[in-house]
Backbone as a ProteinNet text record, in pm:
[ID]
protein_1_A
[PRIMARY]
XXXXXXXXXXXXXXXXXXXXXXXXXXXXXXXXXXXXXXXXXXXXXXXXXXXXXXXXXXXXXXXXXXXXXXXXXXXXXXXXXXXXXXXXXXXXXXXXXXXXXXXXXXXXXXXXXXXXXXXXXXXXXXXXXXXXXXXXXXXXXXXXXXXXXXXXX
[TERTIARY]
1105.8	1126.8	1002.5	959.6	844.6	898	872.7	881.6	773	768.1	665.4	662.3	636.3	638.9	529.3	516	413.7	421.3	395.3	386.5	258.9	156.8	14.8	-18.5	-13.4	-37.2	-128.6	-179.5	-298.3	-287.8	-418.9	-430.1	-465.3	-437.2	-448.3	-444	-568.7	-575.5	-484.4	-379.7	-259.9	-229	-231.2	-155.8	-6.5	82.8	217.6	308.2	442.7	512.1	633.6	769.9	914.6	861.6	798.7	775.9	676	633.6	549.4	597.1	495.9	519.8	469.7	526.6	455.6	418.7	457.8	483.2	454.6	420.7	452.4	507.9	396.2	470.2	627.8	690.8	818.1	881.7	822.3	879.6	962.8	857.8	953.3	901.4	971	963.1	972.2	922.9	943.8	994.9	1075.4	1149.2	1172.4	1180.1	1240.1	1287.3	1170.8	1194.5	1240.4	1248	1362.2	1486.4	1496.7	1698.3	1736.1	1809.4	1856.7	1939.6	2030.1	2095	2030.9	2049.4	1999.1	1867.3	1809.6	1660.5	1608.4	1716.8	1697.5	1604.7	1513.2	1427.4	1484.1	1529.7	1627.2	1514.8	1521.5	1425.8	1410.1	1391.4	1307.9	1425.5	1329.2	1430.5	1404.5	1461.8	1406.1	1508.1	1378.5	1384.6	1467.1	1587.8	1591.9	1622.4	1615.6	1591.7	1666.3	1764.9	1857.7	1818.9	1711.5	1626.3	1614.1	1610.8	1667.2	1587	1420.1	1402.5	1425.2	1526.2	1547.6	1639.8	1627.4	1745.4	1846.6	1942.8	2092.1	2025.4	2049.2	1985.9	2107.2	2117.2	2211.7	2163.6	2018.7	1990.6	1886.5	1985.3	1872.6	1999.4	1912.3	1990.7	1910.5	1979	1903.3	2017.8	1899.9	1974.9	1878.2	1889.8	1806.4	1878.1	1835.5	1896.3	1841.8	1910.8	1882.2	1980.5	1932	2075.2	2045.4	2009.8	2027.6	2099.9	2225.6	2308.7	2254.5	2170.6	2114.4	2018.3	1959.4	1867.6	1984	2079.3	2177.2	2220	2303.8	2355.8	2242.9	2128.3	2021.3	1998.1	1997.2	1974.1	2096.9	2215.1	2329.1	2345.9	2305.9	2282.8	2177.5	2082.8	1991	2025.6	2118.4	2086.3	2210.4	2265.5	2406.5	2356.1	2261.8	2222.7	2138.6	2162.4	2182.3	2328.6	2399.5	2528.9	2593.8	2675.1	2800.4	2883.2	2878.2	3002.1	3143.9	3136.7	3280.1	3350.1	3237.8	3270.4	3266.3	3407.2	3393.5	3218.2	3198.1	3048.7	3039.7	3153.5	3183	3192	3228.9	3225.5	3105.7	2978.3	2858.1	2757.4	2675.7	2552	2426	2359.8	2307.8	2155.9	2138	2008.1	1937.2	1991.6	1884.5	1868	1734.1	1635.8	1734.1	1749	1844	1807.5	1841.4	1849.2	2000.2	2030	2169.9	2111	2177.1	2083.9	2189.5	2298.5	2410.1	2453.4	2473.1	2559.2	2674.6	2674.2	2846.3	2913.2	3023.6	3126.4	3111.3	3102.3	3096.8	2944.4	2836.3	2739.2	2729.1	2856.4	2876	2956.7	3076.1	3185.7	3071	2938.3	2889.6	2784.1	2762.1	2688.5	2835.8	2951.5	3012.1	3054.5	3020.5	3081.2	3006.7	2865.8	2743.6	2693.2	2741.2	2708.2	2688.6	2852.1	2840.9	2703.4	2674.3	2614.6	2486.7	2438.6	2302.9	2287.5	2382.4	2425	2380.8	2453.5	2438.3	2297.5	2207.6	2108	1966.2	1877.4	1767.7	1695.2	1620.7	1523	1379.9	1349.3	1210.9	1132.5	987.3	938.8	826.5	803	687.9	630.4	478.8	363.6	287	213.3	125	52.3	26.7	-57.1	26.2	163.6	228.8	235.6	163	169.9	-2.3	-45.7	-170.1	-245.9	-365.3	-446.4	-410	-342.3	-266	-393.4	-553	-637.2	-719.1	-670.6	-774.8	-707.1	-593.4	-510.8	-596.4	-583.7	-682	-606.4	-460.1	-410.4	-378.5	-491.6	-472.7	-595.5	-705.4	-837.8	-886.4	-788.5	-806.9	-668.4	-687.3	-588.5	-560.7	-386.9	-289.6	-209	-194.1	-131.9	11	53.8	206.2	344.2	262.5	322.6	402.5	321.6	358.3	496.7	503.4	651.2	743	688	813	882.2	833.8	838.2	950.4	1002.2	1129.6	1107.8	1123.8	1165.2	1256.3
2282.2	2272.2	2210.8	2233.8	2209.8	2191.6	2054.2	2041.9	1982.4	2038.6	2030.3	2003.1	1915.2	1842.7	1890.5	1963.2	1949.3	1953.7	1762.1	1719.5	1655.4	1693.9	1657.8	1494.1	1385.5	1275.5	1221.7	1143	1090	960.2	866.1	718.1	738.2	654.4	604.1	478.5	412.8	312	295.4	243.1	280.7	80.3	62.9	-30	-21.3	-91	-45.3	-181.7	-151	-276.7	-168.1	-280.7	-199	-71.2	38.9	157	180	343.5	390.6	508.1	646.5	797.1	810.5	861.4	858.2	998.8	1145	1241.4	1277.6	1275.6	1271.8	1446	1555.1	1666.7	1724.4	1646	1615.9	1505.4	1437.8	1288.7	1248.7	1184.7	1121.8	980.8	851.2	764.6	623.5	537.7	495.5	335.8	299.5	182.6	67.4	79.2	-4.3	-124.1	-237.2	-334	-315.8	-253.6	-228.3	-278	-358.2	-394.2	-398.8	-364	-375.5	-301.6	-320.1	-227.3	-91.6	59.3	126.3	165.5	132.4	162.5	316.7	358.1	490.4	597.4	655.9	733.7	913.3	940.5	1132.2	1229.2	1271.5	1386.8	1351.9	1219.4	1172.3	1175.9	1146.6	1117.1	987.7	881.7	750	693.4	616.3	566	414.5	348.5	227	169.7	35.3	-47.9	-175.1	-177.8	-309	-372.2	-380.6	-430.3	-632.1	-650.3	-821.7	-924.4	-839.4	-953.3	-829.7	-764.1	-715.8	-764	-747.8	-812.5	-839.7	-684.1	-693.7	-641	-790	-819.9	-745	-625.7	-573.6	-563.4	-590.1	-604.7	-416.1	-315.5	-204.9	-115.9	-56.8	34.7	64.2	188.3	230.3	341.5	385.4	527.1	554.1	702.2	758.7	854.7	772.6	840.1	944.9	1056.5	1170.5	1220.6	1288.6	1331	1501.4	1556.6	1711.4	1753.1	1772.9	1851.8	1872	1971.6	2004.3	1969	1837.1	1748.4	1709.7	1599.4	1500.6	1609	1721.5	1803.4	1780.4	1845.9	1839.3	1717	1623.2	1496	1398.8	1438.1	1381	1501.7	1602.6	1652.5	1613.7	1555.6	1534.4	1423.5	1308.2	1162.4	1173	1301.6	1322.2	1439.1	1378.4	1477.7	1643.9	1646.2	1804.8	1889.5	1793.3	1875.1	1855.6	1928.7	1926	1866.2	1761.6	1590.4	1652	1773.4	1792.9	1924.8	1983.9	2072.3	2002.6	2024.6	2001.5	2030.3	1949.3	2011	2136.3	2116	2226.8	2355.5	2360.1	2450.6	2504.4	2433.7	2457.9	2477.1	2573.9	2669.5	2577.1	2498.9	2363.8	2394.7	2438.2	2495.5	2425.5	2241.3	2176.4	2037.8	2016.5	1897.1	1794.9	1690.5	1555.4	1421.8	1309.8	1186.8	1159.6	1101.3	965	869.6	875.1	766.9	741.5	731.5	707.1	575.4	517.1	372.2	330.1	254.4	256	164.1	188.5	139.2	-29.5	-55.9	-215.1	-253.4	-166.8	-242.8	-211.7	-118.5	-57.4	-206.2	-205.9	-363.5	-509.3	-521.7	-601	-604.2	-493	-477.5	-503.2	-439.5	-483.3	-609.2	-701.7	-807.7	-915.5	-859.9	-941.5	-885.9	-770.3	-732.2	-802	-858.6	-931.6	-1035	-1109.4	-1206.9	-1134.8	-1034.2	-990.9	-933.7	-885.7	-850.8	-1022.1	-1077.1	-1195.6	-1297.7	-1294	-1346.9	-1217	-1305.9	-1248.4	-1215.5	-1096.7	-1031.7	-1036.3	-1064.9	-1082.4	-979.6	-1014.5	-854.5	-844.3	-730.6	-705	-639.3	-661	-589.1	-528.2	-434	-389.1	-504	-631.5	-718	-820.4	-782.6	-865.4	-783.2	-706.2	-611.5	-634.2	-590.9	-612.2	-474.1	-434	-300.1	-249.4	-151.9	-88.2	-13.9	83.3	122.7	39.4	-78.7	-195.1	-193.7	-132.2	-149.5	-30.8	-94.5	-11.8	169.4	130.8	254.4	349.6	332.6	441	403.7	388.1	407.4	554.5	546.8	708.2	785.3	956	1039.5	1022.1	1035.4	1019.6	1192.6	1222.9	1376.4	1328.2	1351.4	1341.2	1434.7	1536.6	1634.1	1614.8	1560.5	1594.5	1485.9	1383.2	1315.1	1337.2	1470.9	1515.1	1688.2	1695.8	1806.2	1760.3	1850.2	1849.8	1906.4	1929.3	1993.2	2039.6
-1095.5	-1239.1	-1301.6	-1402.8	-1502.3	-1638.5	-1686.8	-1833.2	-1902.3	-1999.9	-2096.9	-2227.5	-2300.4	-2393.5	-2503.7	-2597.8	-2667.3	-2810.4	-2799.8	-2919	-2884.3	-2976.4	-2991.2	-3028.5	-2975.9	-2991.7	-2985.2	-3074.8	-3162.7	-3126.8	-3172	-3189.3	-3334.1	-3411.1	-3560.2	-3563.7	-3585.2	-3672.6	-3790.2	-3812.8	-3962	-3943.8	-4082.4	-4104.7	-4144.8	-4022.7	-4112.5	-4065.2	-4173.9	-4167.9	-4195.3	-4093.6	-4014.3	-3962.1	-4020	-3895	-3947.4	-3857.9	-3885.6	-3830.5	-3886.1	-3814.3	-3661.5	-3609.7	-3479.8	-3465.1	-3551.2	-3630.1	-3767.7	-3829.8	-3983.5	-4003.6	-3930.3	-3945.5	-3887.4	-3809.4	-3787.7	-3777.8	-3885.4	-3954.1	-3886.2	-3729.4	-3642.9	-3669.9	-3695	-3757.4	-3608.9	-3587.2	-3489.6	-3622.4	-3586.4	-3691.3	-3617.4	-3512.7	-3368.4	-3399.7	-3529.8	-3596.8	-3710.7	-3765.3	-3875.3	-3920	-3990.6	-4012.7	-4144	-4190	-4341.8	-4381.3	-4500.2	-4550.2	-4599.8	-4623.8	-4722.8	-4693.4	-4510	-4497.5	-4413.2	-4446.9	-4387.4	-4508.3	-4411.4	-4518.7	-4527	-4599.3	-4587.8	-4562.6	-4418.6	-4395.4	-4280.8	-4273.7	-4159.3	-4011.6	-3868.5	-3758.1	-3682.5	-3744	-3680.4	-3612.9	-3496.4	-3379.5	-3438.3	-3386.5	-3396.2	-3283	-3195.1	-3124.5	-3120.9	-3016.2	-3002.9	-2928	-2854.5	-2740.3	-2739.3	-2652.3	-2666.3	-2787	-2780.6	-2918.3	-3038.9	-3078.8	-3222.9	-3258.3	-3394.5	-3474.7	-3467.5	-3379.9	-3313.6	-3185.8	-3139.5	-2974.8	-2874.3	-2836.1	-2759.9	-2587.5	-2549.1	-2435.7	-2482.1	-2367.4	-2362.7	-2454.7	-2579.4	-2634.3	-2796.6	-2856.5	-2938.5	-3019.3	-3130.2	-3174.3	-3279.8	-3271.4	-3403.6	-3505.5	-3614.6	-3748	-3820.7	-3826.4	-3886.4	-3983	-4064.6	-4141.8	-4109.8	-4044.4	-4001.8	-3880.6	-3865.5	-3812.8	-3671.6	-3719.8	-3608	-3453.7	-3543.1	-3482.2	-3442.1	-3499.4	-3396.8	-3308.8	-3295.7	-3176.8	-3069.3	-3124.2	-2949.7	-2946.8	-2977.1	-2939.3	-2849.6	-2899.4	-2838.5	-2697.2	-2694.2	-2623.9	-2498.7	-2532.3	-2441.2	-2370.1	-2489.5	-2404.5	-2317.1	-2301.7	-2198.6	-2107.5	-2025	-1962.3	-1970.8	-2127.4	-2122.6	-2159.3	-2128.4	-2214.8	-2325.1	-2295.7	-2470.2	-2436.3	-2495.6	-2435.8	-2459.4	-2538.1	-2570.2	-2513.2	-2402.1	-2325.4	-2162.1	-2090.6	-1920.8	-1853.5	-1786.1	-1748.1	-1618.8	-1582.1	-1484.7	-1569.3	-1690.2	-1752.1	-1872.4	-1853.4	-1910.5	-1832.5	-1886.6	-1854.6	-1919.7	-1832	-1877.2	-1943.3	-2120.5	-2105.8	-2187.5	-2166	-2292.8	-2181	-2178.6	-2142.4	-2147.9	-2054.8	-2112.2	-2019.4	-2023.4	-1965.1	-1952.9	-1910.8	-1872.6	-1951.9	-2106.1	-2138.1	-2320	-2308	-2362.7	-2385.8	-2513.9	-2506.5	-2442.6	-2393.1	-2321.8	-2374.4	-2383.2	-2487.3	-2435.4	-2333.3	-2357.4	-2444.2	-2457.6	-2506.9	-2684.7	-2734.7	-2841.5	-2868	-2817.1	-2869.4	-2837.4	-2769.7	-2797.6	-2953.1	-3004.6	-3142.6	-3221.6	-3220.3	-3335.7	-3313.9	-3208.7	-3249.5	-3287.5	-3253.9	-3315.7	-3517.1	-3529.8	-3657.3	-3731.1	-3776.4	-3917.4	-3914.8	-3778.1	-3750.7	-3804.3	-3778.4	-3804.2	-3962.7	-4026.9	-4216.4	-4263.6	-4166.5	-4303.8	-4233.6	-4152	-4104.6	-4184.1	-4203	-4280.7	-4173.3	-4166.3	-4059.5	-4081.9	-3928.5	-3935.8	-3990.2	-4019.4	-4120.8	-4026.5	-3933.2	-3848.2	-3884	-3865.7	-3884.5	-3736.3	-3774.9	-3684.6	-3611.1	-3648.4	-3573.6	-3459.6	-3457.9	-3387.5	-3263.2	-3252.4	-3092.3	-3055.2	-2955.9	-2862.7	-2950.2	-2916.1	-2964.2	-2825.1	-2845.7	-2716.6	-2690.4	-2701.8	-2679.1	-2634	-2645.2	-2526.3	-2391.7	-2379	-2269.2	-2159.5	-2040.1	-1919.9	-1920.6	-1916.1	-1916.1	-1973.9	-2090	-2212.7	-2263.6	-2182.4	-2146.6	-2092.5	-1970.8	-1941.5	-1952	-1871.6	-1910.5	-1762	-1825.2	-1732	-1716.5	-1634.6	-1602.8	-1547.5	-1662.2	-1635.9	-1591.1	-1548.8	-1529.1	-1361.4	-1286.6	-1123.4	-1143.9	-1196.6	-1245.1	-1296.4	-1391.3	-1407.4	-1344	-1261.6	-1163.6	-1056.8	-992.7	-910.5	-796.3	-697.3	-576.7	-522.5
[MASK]
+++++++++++++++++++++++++++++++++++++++++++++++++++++++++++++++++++++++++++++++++++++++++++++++++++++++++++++++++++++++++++++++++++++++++++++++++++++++++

């Protein structure tokens, strides 16, 4: 098996604060630090982040907000393997890319029970300078061929 990814990815110098595009021509939005009421941008497909230092500290977990139909189907699709959660899998013809990579209901009842706590606590406001210059980093110095990792036997 061979998969292939091609989305053309850039370095940009960008100053930004809560996200930035990681995309702009498929306004994929990386938000990760993001929290607030009402901060969703319409068009866009952003990345958000429950990761232990964000706002609603859930440990490892996430979700991305889209308002197109179509995007959420292949996407809830992917993070279940590849299938249709609402079809038996014995009974699907498996023809979309996926991970095991789903919230599970205990780490879902740990966000709602931290919520209110995070609505009524004020959020930190991150900028681009609170991360390292990831192009000083050795491993994105050179090119990495990522292909033989994701190949199968």
């Amino acid at each position: 098996m061979h998969v292939s990814f091609n989305l053309p990815l850039e370095w940009r110098d960008e100053e930004w604060q809560d996200y930035y595009y990681v995309d702009e021509n498929y306004k994929i939005a990386d938000a990760a630090v993001l929290w607030g009421r009402d901060k969703y941008i319409p068009g866009t497909h952003m990345s958000l982040s429950f990761q232990f230092q964000k706002h609603l500290s859930l440990g490892r977990a996430g979700m991305i907000l889209t308002d197109d139909k179509s995007v959420a189907t292949a996407l809830k699709k992917m993070s279940y393997d590849g299938r249709d959660p609402d079809v038996p899998w014995r009974e699907q013809d498996i023809n979309t890319f996926g991970c095991h990579y789903y919230m599970t209901p205990e780490t879902a009842q740990l966000g709602l029970d931290k919520l209110q706590q995070a609505i009524e606590t004020e959020p930190r406001q991150w900028v681009y300078t609170d991360w390292p210059d990831l192009t000083q980093l050795n491993i994105f110095k050179r090119e990495v061929n990522i292909d033989p990792y994701l190949q199968t036997k």
